[in-house]
C-alpha positions as CSV (number, residue, x, y, z in Angstrom):
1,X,21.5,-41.5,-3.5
2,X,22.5,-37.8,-4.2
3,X,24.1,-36.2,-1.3
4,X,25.1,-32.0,-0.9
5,X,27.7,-30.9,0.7
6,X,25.1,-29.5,3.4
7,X,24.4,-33.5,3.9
8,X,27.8,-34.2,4.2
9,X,28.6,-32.1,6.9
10,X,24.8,-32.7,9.1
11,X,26.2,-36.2,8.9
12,X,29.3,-35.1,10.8
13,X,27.5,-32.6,13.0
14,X,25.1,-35.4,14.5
15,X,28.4,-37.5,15.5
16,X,29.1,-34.5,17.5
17,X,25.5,-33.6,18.6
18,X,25.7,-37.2,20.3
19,X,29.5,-36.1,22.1
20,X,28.1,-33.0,23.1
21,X,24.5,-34.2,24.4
22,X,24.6,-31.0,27.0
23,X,24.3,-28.8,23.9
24,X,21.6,-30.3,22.3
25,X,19.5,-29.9,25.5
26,X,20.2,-26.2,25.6
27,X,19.7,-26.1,21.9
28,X,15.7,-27.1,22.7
29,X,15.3,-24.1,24.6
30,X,14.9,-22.6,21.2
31,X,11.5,-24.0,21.1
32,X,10.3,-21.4,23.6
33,X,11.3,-18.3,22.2
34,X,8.3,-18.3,19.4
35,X,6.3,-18.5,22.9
36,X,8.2,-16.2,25.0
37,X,7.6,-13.6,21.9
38,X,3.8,-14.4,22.2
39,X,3.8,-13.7,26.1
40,X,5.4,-10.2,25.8
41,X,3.1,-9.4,22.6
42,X,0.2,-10.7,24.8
43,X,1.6,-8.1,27.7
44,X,1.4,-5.3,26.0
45,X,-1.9,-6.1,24.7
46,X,-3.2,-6.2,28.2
47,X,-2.0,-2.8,29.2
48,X,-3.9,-1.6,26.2
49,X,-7.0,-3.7,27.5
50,X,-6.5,-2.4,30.9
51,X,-6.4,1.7,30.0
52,X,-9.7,0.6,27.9
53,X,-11.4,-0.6,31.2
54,X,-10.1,2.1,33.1
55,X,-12.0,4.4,30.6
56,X,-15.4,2.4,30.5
57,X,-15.4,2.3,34.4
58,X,-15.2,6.3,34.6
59,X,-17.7,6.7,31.8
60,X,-19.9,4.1,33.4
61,X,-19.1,6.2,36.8
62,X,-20.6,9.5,35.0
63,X,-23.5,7.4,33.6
64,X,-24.5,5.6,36.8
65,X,-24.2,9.6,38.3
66,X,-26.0,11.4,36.0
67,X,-28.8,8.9,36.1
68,X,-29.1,9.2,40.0
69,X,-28.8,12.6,39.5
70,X,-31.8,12.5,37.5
71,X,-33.2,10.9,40.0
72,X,-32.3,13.5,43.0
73,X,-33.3,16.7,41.5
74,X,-36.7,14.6,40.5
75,X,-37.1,14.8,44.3
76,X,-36.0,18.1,44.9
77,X,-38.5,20.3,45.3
78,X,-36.4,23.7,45.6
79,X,-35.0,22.4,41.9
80,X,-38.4,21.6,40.6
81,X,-39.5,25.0,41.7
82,X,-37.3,26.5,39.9
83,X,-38.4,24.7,36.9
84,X,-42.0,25.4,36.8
85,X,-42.0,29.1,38.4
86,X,-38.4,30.5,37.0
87,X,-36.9,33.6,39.1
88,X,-33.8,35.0,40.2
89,X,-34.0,34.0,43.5
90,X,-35.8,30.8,42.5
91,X,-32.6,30.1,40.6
92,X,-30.3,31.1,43.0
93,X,-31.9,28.6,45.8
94,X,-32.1,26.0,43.1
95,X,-28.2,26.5,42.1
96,X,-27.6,25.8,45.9
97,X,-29.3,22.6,46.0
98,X,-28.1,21.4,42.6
99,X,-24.6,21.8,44.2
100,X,-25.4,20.0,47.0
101,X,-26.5,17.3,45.2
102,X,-22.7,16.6,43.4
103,X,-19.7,15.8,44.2
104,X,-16.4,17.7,43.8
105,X,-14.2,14.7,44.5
106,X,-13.0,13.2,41.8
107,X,-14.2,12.8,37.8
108,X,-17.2,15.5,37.8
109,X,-16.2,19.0,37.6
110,X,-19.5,20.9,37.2
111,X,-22.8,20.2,36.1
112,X,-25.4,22.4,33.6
113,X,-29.1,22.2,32.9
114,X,-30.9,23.0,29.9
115,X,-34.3,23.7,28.4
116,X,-34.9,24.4,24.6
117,X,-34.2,28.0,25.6
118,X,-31.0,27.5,26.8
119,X,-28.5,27.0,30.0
120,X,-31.0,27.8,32.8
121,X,-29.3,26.1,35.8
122,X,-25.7,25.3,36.7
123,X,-23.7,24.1,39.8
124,X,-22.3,26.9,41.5
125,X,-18.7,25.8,41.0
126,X,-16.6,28.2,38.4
127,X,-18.2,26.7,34.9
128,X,-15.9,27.7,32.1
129,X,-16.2,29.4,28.7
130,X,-15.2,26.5,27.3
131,X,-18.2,24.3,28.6
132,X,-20.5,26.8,27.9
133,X,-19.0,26.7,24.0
134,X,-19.7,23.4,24.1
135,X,-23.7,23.5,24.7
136,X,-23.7,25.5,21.8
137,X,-21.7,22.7,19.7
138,X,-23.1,20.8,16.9
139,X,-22.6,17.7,18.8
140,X,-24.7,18.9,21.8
141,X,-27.6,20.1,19.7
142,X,-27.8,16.7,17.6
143,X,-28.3,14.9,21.1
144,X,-30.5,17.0,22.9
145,X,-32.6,16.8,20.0
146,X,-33.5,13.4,20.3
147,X,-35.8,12.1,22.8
148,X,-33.9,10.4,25.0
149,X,-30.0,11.1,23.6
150,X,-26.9,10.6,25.4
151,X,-23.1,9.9,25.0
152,X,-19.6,11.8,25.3
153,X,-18.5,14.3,23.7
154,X,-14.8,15.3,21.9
155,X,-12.2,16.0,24.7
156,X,-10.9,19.4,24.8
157,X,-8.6,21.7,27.2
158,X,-10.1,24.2,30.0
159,X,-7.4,26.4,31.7
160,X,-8.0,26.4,35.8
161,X,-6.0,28.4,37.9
162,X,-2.8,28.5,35.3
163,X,-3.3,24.5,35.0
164,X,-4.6,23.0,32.0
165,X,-7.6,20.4,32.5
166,X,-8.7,17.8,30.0
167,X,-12.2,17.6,29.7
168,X,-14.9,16.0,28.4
169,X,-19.1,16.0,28.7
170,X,-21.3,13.4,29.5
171,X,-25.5,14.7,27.7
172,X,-28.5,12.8,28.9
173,X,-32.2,13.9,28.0
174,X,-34.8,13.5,30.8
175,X,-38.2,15.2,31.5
176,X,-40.5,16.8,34.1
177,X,-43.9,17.3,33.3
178,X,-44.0,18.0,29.5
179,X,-40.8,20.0,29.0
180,X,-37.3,18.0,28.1
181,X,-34.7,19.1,30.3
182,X,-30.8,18.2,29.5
183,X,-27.6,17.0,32.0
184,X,-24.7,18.0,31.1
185,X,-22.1,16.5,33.5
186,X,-18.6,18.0,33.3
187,X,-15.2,15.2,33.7
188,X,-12.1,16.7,34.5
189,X,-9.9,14.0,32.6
190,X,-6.5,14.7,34.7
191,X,-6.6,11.9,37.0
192,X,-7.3,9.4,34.3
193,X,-4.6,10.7,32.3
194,X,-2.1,10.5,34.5
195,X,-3.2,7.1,35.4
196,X,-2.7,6.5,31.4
197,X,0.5,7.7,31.4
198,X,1.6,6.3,33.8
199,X,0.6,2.3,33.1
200,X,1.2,2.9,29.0
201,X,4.8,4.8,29.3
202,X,6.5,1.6,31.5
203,X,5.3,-1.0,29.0
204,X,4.8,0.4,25.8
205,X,6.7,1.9,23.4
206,X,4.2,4.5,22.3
207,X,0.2,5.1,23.4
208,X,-2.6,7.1,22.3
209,X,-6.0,7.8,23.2
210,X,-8.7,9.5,20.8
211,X,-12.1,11.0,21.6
212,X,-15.4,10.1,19.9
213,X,-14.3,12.3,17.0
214,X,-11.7,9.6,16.7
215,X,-8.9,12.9,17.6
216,X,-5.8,11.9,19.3
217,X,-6.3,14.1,22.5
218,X,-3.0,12.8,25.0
219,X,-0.2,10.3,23.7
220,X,2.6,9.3,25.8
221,X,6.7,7.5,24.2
222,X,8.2,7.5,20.9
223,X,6.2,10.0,18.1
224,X,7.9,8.2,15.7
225,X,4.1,5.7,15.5
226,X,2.1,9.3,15.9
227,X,1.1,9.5,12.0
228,X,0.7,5.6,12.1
229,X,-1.9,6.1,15.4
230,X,-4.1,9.0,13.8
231,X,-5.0,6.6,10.9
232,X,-5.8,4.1,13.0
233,X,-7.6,6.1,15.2
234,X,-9.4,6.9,12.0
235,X,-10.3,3.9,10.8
236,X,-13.4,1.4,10.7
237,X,-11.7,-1.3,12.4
238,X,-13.2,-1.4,16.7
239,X,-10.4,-4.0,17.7
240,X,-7.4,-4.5,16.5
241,X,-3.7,-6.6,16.8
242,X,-1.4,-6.5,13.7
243,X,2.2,-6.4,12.6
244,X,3.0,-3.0,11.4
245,X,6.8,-2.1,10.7
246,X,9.2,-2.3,13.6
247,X,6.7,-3.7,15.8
248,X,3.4,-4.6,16.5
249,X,0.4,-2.5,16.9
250,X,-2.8,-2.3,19.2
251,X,-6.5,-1.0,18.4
252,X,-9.2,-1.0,21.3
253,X,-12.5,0.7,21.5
254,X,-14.2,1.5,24.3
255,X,-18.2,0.6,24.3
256,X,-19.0,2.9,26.5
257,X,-17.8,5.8,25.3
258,X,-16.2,4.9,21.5
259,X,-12.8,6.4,22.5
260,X,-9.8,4.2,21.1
261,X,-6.4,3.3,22.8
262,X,-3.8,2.8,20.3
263,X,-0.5,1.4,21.1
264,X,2.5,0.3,19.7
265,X,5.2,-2.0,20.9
266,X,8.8,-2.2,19.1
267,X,10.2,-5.6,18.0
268,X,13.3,-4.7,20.2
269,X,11.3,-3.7,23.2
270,X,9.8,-7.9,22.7
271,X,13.1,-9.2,22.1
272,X,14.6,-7.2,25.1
273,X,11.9,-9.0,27.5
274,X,13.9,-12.7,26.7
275,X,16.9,-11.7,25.4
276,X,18.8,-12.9,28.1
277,X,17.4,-16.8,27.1
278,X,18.6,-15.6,23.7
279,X,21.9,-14.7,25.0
280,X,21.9,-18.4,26.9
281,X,21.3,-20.1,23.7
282,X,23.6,-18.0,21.0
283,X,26.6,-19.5,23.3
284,X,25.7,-22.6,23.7
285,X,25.4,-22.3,19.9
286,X,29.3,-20.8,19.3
287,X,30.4,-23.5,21.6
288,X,29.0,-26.2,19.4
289,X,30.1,-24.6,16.3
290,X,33.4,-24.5,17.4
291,X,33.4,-28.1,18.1
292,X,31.8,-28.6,14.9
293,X,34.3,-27.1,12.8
294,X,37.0,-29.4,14.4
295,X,35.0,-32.1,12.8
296,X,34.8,-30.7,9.9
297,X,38.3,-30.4,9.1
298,X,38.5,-33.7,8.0
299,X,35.9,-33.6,5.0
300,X,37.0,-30.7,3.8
301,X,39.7,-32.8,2.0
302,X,36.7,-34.6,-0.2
303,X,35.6,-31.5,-0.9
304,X,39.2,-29.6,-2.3
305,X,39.6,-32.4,-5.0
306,X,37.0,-31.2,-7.3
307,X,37.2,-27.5,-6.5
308,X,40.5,-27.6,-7.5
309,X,39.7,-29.1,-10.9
310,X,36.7,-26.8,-11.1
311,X,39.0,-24.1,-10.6
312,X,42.0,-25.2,-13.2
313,X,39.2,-25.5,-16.1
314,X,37.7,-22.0,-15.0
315,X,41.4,-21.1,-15.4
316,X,41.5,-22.6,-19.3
317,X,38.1,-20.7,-19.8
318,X,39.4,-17.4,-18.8
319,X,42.3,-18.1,-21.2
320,X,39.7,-18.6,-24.0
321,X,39.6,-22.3,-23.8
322,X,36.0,-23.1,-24.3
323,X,36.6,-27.0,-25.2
324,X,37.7,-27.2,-21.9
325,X,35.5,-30.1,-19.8
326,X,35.2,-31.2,-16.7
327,X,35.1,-34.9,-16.1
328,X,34.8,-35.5,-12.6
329,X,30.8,-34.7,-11.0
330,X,31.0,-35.2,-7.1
331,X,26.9,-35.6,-6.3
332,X,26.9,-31.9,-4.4
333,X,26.2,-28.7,-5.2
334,X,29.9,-28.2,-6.5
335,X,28.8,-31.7,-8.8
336,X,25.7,-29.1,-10.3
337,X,28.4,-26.6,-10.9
338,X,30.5,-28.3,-13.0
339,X,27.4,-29.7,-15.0
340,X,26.3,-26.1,-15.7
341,X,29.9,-25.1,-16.4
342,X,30.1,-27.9,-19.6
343,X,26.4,-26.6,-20.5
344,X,27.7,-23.6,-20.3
345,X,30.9,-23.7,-22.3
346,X,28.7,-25.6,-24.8
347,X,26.1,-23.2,-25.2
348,X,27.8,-20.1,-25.4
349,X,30.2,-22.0,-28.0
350,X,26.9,-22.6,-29.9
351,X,25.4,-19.1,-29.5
352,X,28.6,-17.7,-30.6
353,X,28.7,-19.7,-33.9
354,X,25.1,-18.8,-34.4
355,X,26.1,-15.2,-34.0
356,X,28.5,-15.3,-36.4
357,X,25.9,-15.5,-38.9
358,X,23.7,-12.5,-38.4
359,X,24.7,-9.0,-39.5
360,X,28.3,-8.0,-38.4
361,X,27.9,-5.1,-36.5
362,X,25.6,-6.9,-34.3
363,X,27.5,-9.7,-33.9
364,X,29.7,-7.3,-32.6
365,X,28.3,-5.9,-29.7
366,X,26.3,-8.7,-28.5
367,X,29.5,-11.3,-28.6
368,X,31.2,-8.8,-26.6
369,X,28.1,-8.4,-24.0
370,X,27.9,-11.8,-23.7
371,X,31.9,-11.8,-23.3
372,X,31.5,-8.8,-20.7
373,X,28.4,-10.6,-19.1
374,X,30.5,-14.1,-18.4
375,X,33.6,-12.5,-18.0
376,X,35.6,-16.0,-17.5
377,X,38.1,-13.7,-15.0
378,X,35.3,-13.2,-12.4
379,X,34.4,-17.0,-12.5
380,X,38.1,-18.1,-11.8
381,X,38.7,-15.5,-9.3
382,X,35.6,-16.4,-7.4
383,X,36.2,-20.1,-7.2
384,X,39.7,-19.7,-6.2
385,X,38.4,-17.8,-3.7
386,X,36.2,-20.6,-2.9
387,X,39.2,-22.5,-2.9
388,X,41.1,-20.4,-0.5
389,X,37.8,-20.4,2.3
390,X,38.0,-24.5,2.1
391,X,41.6,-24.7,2.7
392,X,41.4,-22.2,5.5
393,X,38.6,-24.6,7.0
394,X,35.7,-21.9,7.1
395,X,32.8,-24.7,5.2
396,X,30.2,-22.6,6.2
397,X,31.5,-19.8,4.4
398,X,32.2,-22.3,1.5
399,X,28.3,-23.4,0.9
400,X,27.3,-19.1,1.6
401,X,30.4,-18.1,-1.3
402,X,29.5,-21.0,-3.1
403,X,25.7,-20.0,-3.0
404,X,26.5,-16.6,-3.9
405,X,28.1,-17.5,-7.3
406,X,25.6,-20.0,-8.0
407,X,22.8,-17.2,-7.8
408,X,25.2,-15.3,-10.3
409,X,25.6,-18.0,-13.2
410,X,22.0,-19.0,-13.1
411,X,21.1,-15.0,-13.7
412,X,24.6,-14.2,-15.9
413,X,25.3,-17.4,-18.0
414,X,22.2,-17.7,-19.5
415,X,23.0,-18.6,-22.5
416,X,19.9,-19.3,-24.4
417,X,18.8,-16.0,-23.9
418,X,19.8,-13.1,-26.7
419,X,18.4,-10.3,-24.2
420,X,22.1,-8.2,-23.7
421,X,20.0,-5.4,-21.2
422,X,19.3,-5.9,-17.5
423,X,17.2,-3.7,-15.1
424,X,18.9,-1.6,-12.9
425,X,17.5,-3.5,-10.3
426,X,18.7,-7.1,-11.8
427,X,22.3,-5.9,-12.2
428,X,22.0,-4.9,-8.5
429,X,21.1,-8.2,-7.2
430,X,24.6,-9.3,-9.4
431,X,26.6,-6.8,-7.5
432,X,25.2,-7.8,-4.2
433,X,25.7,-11.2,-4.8
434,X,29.1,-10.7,-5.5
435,X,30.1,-8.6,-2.8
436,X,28.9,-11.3,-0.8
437,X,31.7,-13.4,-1.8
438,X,34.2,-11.0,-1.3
439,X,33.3,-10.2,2.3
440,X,33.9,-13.6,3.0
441,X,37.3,-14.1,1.1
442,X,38.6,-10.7,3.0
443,X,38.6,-9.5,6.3
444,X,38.0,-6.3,7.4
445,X,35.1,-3.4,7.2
446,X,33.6,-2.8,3.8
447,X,30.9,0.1,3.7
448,X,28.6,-0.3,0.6
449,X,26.2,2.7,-0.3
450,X,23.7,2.8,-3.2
451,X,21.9,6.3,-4.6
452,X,19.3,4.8,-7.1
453,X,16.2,6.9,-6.8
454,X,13.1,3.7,-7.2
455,X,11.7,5.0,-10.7
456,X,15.3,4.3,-11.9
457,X,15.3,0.4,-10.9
458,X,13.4,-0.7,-14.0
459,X,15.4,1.2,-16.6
460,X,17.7,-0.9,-19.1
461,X,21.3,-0.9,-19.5
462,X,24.3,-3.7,-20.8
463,X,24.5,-6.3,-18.5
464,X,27.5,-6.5,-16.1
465,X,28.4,-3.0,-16.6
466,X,28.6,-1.8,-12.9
467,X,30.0,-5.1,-11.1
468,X,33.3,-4.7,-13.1
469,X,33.4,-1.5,-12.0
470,X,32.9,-2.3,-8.3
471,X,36.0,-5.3,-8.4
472,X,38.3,-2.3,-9.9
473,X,37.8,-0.3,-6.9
474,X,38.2,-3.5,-4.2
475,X,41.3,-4.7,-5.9
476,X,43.0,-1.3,-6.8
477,X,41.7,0.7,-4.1
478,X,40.5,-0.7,-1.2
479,X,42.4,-3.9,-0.1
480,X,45.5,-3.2,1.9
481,X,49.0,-4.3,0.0
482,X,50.3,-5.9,3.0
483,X,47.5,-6.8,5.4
484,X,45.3,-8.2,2.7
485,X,42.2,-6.7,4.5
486,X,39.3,-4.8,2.6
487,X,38.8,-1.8,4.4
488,X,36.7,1.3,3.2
489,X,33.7,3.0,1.6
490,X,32.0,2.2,-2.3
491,X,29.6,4.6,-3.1
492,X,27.4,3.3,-6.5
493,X,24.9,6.4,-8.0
494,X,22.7,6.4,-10.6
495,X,21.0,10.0,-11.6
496,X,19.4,10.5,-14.7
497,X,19.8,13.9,-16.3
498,X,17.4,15.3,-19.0
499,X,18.6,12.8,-21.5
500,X,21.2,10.8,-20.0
501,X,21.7,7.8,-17.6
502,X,25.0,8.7,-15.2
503,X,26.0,5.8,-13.4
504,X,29.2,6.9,-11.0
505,X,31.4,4.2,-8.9
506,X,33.2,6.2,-6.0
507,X,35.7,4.6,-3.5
508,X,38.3,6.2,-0.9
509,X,41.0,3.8,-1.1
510,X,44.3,4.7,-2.4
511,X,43.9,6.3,-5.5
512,X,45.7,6.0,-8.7
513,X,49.1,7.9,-9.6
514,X,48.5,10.8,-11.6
515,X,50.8,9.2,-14.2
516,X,49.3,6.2,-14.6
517,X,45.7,7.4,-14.6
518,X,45.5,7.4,-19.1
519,X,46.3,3.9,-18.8
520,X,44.4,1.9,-16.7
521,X,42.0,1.1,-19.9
522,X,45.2,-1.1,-21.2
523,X,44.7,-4.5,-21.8
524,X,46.4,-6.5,-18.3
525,X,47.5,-3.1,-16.7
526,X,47.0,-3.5,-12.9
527,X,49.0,-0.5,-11.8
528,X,51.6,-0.3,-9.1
529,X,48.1,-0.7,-6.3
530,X,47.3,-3.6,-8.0
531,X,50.4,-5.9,-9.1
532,X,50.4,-7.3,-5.8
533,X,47.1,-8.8,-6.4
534,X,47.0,-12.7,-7.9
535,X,43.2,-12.0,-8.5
536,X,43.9,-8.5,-10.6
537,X,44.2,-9.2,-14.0
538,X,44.0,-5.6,-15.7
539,X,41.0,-6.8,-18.3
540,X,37.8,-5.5,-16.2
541,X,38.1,-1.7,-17.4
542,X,40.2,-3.1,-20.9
543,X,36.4,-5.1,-21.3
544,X,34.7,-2.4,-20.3
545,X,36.0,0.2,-22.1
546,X,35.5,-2.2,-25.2
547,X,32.4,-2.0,-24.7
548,X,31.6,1.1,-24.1
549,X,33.4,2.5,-27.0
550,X,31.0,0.0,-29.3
551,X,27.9,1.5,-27.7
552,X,28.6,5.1,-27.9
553,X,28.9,5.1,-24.3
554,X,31.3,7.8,-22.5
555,X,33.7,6.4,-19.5
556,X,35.7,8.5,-17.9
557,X,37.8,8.5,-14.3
558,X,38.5,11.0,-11.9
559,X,41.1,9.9,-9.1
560,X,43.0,11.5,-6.9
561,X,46.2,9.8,-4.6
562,X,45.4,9.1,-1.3
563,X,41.7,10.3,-1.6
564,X,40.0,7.6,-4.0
565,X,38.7,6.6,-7.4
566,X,35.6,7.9,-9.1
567,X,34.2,5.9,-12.3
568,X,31.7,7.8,-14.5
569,X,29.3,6.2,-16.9
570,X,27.3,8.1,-19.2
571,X,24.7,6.3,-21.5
572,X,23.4,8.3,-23.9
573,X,19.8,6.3,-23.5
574,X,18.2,6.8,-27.0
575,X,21.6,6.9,-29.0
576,X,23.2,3.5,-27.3
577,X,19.9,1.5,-26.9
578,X,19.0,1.9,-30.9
579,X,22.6,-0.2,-31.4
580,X,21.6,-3.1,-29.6
């Protein structure tokens, strides 16, 4: 039976999971943090729930008052005077009684009542322009219209005494004899508001309520959700709990009323609320490792065997060797390497044989893409780093290098395949993959930037054009002569101009001398930054170069000592494309 090298070392990490038994236990703690994630989601769904019931219970207030309003003024004969003989003083006694009948504490601010004609009574408390605007508002004429029509209105702002009030209106039909009369009952929205603010800004990240006109009227935390809340508070949807980005997101809707509380909570804000259980396990976790990697030590031996043969036939290939076979297959992932290493020497030997046949300018270019694309330099460097991690003990960082380069054979040394173009996008993944390995062969603090613009990352261009460009500026630029650290910035940029593709390389290591700038095309210069180096070789820009010069394809440099290395690619699109 087949066994991976990730087998091989679970094997050894049980025999320690048994020695450390203490570790284990802490380890199944891990269990509850899926739960402990749902609790704290669950939270801050209830304090969205909660602002929705303290809305329904003041709307149900209003309701429950205007209908016993109804039912006072029914029995108030003063009022009902009014109604069926109308006069000033008639109105003036009726006013009186109306304000008897309410109450200034709390949601209701002033009352109004209407016939078809118009506002013919109000309380005798200050009613504003605004309100009075409001009778004469679409919404307002829709409901009175019906026979017996009622709900809330949009919320808007009335100014008091230098103090801004929100407020909203409560319409209910009734009648008294054969004319309709109309309630409109005034809520000053303040208390509730601050009640809002108060319960949403101590456990949520951001929350929002909108009116019946689904309108954001009051939102309390981070704006950054804002634009995501007013198309929620737009849609269709009544009740809501989803994932959005960063976070998750609540919808509820208010039967009462139909106003909507929208709220958002951050991923970090969850992971905040049991991070300290997190913290508990993560060191139980570095404990064990560390334990683990004693183990270890004593399989890495197995494992250095057929690296190092890997690595000395890699070594023949790079010298243009491609008889070269490995004969040893360990049954691991580094037993699947070799495999498609003989395949792969044996193919491409093939495919370059059948290339010879075809026209000769073609054969050309595409035996030196391909040469470019599986650059035999790259392979041996990068197992020799491999090489160099196992040695040093760091297995993990074996199987992550290891499953780095794997990801860039099966996408570069396809060999059956003629196609000598990659999308922007493809030759990105490459790059990525790649700088993967060399994180973990060097210490230090690499910075990595890409400018692509998105309607770039399906254009064409040569395969394996920009990573020999990026291990130029690691090796001459960026990794320190005596510390052996990679320290620094890359910058990769693609623009496109009106006709042209420009693809520039930057760095701000070193630089090169001024003198030695003209040759660092040469075939095995490394420069005086780079002889230090067992990886340089001096044939990524020689290649390169090559190839550029086949496909019409300018290349230039621009470097300055001390300040950093720019490389410039400019493919002409239609001119270099119709050669290939």
């Amino acid at each position: 039976m087949k066994k991976s090298i990730r087998e091989k070392i679970s094997g050894r990490i049980i025999i320690v999971g048994v020695m450390m038994f203490f570790a284990s236990v802490a380890l199944s703690y891990g269990l509850f943090i899926p739960k402990m994630e749902q609790d704290a989601v669950n939270g801050a769904g209830d304090t969205n729930a909660e602002v929705i019931k303290t809305i329904d219970r003041q709307i149900a207030f209003v309701q429950d008052y205007t209908e016993n309003l109804a039912l006072s003024v029914a029995q108030n004969q003063e009022i009902l005077r009014y109604f069926e003989i109308p006069s000033t003083q008639a109105k003036n006694v009726a006013s009186l009684h109306l304000n008897n009948l309410i109450s200034y504490e709390g949601t209701v601010r002033c009352v109004l009542i209407a016939d078809e004609s118009g506002v013919m009574l109000d309380s005798l408390n200050k009613v504003e322009k605004e309100d009075r605007e409001l009778v004469k508002s679409k919404w307002y004429k829709k409901l009175r219209s019906t026979t017996y029509g009622r709900g809330v209105s949009e919320v808007y702002q009335v100014d008091i005494n230098n103090t801004s009030h929100y407020t909203a209106a409560y319409l209910k039909n009734f009648y008294y004899g054969n004319k309709k009369y109309t309630y409109t009952v005034f809520m000053d929205l303040n208390d509730m508001i601050r009640d809002f603010q108060v319960l949403a800004g101590k456990q949520l990240d951001y929350a929002a309520i909108a009116d019946s006109e689904k309108k954001i009227f009051i939102s309390v935390g981070d704006k950054k959700w804002e634009k995501q809340a007013v198309v929620a508070a737009a849609s269709d949807q009544m009740n809501t709990l989803e994932a959005v980005a960063g976070g998750t997101g609540f919808v509820k809707t208010s039967l009462n009323s139909k106003w909507r509380v929208i709220s958002y909570v951050a991923d970090k804000t969850i992971f905040m609320s049991f991070s300290f259980y997190v913290v508990g396990i993560m060191t139980v976790l570095f404990l064990f490792t560390l334990v683990t990697l004693g183990i270890l030590s004593k399989a890495i031996g197995n494992i250095l065997k057929p690296l190092s043969e890997l690595s000395g036939s890699m070594e023949e290939v790079a010298k243009g060797n491609l008889d070269c076979k490995l004969t040893q297959f360990p049954e691991d992932e580094i037993g699947m390497l070799s495999r498609t290493f003989n395949q792969m020497t044996v193919d491409l030997k093939d495919s370059l044989e059948l290339l010879a046949k075809k026209e000769r300018q073609e054969q050309q270019i595409r035996f030196s893409l391909l040469i470019s694309q599986i650059d035999p330099h790259f392979i041996y460097n990068t197992i020799n780093s491999i090489n160099y991690l196992a040695r040093r003990g760091r297995c993990n960082d074996v199987i992550k290098v290891n499953s780095a380069l794997i990801s860039i054979l099966q996408d570069r040394l396809r060999v059956n395949d003629i196609q000598v173009t990659d999308t922007i996008a493809n030759e990105r993944k490459v790059v990525e993959q790649y700088l993967v390995i060399e994180r973990y062969m060097y210490d230090g603090d690499l910075e990595v930037a890409w400018k692509i613009e998105n309607e770039l990352m399906t254009e064409q261009i040569p395969k394996n054009m920009i990573q020999p460009l990026v291990e130029n500026a690691l090796f001459h630029g960026l990794i320190d002569e005596e510390s052996g650290e990679l320290n620094g910035k890359i910058e990769i940029e693609i623009q496109r101009d009106e006709k042209d593709l420009i693809l520039r390389v930057s760095d701000n290591g070193i630089g090169i001398k001024e003198e030695e700038l003209g040759r660092i095309y040469d075939k095995g210069f490394t420069g005086s930054n780079g002889r230090t180096h067992e990886r340089s070789t001096g044939m990524g820009l020689y290649l390169c170069r090559k190839l550029c010069g086949r496909l019409g394809i300018d290349i230039s440099a621009r470097s300055q000592e001390g300040a950093g290395t720019q490389m410039i690619l400019e493919f002409p699109v239609s001119s270099y494309l119709s050669k290939l």
